[in-house]
MINUVEX-599435 format. One record per atom (N, C-alpha, C): residue number from 1; residue in one letter; x, y, z. Coordinates in Angstrom, 2 decimals. Example, Ala and Ser with C-alpha at 12.3 -4.5 7.8 and 13.67 -1.06 7.14 Angstrom:
<zaros>
+-----+------+---------+---------+---------+
: pos : code :    east :   north :      up :
+-----+------+---------+---------+---------+
:   1 :    A :   13.19 :   -5.69 :    7.80 :
:   1 :    A :   12.30 :   -4.50 :    7.80 :
:   1 :    A :   13.20 :   -3.30 :    7.80 :
:   2 :    S :   12.85 :   -2.25 :    7.08 :
:   2 :    S :   13.67 :   -1.06 :    7.14 :
:   2 :    S :   12.90 :    0.03 :    7.87 :
+-----+------+---------+---------+---------+
</zaros>
This chain:
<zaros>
+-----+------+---------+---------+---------+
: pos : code :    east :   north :      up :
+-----+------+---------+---------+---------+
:   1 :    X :    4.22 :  -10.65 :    2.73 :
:   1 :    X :    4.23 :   -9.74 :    1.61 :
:   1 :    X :    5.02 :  -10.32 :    0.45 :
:   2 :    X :    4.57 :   -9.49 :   -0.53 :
:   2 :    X :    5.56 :  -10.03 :   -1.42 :
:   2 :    X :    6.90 :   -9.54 :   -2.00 :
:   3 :    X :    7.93 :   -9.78 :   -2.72 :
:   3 :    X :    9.39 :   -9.50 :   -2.61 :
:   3 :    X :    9.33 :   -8.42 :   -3.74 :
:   4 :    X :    9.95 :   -7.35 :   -4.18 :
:   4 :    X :    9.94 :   -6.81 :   -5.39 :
:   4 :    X :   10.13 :   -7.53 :   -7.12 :
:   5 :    X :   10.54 :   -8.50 :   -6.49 :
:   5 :    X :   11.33 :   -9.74 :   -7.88 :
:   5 :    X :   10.09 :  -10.31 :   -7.78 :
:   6 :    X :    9.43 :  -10.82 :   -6.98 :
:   6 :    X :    7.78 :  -11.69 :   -7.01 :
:   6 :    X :    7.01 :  -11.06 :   -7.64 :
:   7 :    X :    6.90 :   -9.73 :   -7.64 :
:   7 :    X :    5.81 :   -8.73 :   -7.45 :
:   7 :    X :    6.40 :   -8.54 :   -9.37 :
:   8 :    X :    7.07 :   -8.33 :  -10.07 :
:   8 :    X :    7.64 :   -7.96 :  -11.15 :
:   8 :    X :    7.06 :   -9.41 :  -11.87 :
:   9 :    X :    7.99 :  -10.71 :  -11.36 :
:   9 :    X :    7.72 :  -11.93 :  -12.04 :
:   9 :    X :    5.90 :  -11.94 :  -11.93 :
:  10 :    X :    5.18 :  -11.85 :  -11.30 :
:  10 :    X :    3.59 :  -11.99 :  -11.62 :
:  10 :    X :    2.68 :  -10.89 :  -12.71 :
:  11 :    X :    3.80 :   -9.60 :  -12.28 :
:  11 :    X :    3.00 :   -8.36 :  -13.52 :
:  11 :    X :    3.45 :   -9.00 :  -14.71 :
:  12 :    X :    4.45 :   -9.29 :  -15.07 :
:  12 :    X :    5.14 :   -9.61 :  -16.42 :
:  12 :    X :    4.05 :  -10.68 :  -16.47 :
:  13 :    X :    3.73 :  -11.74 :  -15.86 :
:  13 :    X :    2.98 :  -12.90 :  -15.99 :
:  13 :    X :    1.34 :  -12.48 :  -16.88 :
:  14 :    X :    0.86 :  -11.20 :  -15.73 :
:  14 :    X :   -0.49 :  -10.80 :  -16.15 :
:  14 :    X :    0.00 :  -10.09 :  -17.51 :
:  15 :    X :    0.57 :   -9.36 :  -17.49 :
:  15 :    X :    0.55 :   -8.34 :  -19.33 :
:  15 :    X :    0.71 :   -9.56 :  -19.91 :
:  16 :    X :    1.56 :  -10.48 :  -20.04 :
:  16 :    X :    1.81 :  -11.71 :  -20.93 :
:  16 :    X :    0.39 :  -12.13 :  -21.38 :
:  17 :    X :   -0.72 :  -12.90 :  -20.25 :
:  17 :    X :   -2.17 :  -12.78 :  -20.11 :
:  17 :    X :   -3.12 :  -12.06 :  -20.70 :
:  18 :    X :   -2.47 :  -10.95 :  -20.27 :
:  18 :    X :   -3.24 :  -10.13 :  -20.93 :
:  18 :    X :   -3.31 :   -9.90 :  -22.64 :
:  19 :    X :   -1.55 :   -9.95 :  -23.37 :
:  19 :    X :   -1.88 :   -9.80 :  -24.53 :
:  19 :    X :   -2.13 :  -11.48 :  -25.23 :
:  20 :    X :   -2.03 :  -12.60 :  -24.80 :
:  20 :    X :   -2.32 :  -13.53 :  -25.20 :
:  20 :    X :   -3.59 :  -13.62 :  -25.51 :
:  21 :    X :   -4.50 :  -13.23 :  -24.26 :
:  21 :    X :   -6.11 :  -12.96 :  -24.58 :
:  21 :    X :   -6.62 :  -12.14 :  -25.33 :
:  22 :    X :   -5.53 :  -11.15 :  -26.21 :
:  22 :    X :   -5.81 :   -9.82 :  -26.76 :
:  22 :    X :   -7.01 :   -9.03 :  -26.15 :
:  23 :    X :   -6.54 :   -8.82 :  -24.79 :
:  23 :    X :   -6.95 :   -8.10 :  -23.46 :
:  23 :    X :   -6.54 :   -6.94 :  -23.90 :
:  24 :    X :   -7.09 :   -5.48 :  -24.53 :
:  24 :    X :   -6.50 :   -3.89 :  -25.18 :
:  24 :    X :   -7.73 :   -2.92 :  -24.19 :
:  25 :    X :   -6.57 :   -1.66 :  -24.73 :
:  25 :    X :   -7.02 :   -0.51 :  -24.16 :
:  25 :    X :   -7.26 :   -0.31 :  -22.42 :
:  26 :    X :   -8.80 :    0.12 :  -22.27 :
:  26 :    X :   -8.53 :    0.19 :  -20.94 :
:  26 :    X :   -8.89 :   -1.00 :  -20.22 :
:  27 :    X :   -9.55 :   -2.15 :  -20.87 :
:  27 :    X :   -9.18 :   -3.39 :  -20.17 :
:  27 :    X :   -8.29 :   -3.98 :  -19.42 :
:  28 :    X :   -6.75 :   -3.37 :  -20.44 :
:  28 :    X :   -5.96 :   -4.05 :  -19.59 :
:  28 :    X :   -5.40 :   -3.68 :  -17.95 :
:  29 :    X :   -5.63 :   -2.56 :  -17.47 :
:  29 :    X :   -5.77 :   -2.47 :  -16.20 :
:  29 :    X :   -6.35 :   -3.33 :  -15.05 :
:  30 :    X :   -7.50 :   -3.38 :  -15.64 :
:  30 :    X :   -8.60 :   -4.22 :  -14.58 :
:  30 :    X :   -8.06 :   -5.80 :  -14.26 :
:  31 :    X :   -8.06 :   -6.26 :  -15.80 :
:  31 :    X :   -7.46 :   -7.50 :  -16.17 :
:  31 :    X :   -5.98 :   -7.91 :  -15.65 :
:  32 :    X :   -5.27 :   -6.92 :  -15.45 :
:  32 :    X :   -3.68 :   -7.03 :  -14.55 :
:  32 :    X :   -4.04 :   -7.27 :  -13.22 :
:  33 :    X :   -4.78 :   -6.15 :  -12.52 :
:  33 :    X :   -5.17 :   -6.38 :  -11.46 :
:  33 :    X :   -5.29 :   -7.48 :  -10.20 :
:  34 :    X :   -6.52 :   -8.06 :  -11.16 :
:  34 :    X :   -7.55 :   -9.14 :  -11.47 :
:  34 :    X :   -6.62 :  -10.27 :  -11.00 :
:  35 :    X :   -5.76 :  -10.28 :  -12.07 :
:  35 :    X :   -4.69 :  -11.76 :  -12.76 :
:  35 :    X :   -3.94 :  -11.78 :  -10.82 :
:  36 :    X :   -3.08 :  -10.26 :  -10.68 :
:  36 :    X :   -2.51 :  -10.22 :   -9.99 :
:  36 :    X :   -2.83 :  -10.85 :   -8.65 :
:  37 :    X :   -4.19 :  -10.55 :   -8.10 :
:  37 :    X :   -4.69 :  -10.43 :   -7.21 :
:  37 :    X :   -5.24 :  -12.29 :   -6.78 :
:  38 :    X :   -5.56 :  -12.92 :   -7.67 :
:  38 :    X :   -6.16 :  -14.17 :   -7.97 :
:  38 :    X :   -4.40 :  -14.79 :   -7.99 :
:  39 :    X :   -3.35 :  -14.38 :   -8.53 :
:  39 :    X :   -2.07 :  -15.20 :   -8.54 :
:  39 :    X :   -1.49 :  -14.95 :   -7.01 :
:  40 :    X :   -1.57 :  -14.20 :   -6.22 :
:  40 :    X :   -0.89 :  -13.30 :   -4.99 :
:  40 :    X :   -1.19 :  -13.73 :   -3.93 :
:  41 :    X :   -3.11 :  -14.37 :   -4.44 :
:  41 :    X :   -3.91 :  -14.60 :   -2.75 :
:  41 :    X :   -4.05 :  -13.77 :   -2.21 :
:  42 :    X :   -4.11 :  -12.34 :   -2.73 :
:  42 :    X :   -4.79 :  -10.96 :   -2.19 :
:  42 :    X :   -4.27 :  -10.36 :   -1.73 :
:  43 :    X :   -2.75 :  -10.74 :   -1.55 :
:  43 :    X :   -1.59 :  -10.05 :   -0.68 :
:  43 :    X :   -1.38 :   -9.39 :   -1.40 :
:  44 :    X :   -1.43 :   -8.75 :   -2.76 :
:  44 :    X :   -1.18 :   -7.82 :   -3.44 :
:  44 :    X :   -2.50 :   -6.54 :   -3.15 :
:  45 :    X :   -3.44 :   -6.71 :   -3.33 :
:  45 :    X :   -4.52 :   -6.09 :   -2.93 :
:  45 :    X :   -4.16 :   -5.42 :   -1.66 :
:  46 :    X :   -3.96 :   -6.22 :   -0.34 :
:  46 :    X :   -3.76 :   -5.50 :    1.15 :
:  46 :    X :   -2.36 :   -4.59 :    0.80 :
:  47 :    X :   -1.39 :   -4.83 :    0.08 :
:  47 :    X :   -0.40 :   -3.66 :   -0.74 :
:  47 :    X :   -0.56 :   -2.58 :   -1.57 :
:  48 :    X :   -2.22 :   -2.80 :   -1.99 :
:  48 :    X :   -1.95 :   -1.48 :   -2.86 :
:  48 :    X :   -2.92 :   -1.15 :   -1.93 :
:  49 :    X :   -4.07 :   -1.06 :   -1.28 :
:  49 :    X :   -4.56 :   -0.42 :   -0.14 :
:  49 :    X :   -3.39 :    0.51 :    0.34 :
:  50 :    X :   -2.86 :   -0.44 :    1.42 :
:  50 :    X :   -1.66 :    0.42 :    1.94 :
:  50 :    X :   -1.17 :    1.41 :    1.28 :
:  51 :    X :   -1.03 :    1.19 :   -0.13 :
:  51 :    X :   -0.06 :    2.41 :   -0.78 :
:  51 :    X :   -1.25 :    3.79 :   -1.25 :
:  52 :    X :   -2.42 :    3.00 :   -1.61 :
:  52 :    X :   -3.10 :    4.14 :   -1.71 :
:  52 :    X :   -3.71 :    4.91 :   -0.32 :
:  53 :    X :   -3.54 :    4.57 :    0.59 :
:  53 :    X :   -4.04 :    5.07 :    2.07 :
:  53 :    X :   -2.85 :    6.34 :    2.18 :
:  54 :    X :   -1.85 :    5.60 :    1.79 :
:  54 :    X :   -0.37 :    6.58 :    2.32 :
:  54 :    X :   -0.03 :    7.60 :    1.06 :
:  55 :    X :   -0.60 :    7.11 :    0.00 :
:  55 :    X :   -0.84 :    8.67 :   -0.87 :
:  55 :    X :   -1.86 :    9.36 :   -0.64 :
:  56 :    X :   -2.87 :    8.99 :   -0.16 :
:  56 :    X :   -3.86 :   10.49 :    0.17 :
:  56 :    X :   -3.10 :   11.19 :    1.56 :
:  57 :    X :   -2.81 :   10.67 :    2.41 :
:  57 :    X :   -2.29 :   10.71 :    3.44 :
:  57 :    X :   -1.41 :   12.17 :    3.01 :
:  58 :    X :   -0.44 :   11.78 :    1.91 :
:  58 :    X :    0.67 :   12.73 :    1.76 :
:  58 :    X :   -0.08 :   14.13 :    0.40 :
:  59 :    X :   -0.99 :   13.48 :   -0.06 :
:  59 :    X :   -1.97 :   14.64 :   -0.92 :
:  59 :    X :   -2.25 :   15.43 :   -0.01 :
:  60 :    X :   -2.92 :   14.79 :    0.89 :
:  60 :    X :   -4.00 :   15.92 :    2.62 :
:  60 :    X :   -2.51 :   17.06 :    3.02 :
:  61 :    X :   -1.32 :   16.06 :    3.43 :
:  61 :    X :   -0.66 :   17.17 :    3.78 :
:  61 :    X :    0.13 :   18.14 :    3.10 :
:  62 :    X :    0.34 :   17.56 :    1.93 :
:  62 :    X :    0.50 :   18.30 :    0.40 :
:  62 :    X :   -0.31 :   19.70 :    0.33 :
:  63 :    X :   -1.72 :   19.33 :    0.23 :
:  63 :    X :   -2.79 :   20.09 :    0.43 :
:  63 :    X :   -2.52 :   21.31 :    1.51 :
:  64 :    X :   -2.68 :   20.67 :    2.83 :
:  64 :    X :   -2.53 :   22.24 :    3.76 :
:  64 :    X :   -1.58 :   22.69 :    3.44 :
:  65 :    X :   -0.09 :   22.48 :    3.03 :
:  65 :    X :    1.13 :   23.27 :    2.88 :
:  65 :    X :    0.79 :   23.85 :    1.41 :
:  66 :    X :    0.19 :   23.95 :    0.89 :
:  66 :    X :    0.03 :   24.82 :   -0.01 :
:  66 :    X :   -0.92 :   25.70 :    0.07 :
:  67 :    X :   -2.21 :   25.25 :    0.91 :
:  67 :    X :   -3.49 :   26.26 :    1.38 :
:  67 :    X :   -2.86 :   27.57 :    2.34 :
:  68 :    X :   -2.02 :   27.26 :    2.97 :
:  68 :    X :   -1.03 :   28.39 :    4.24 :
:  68 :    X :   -0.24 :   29.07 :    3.43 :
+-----+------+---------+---------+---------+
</zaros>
């Protein structure tokens, strides 16, 4: 995985990327991503999986405690 200081030093890398290319609006999402994912070797990708698995996870139970 990667370290929180890794993970910071590569976003700063992609926005940098991004506005050098004058990469705007909602481009620049995709294009961070993208950068991230291609700089990481995909280990960033199998991290945000994970994180989005474990927020629906906590929406679902979010969900019944408010349906009761």
């Amino acid at each position: 995985g990667l370290s929180k200081t890794q993970m910071d030093e590569v976003t700063r890398a992609a926005l940098k990327n991004a506005n050098d290319l004058g990469v705007g609006g909602s481009a620049v999402t995709p294009h961070v991503l993208k950068f991230i994912a291609e700089a990481t070797k995909e280990s960033s990708v199998r991290a945000n999986l994970a994180l989005a698995e474990n927020n629906a996870s906590v929406a679902a139970q979010l969900a019944v405690e408010l349906a009761s």
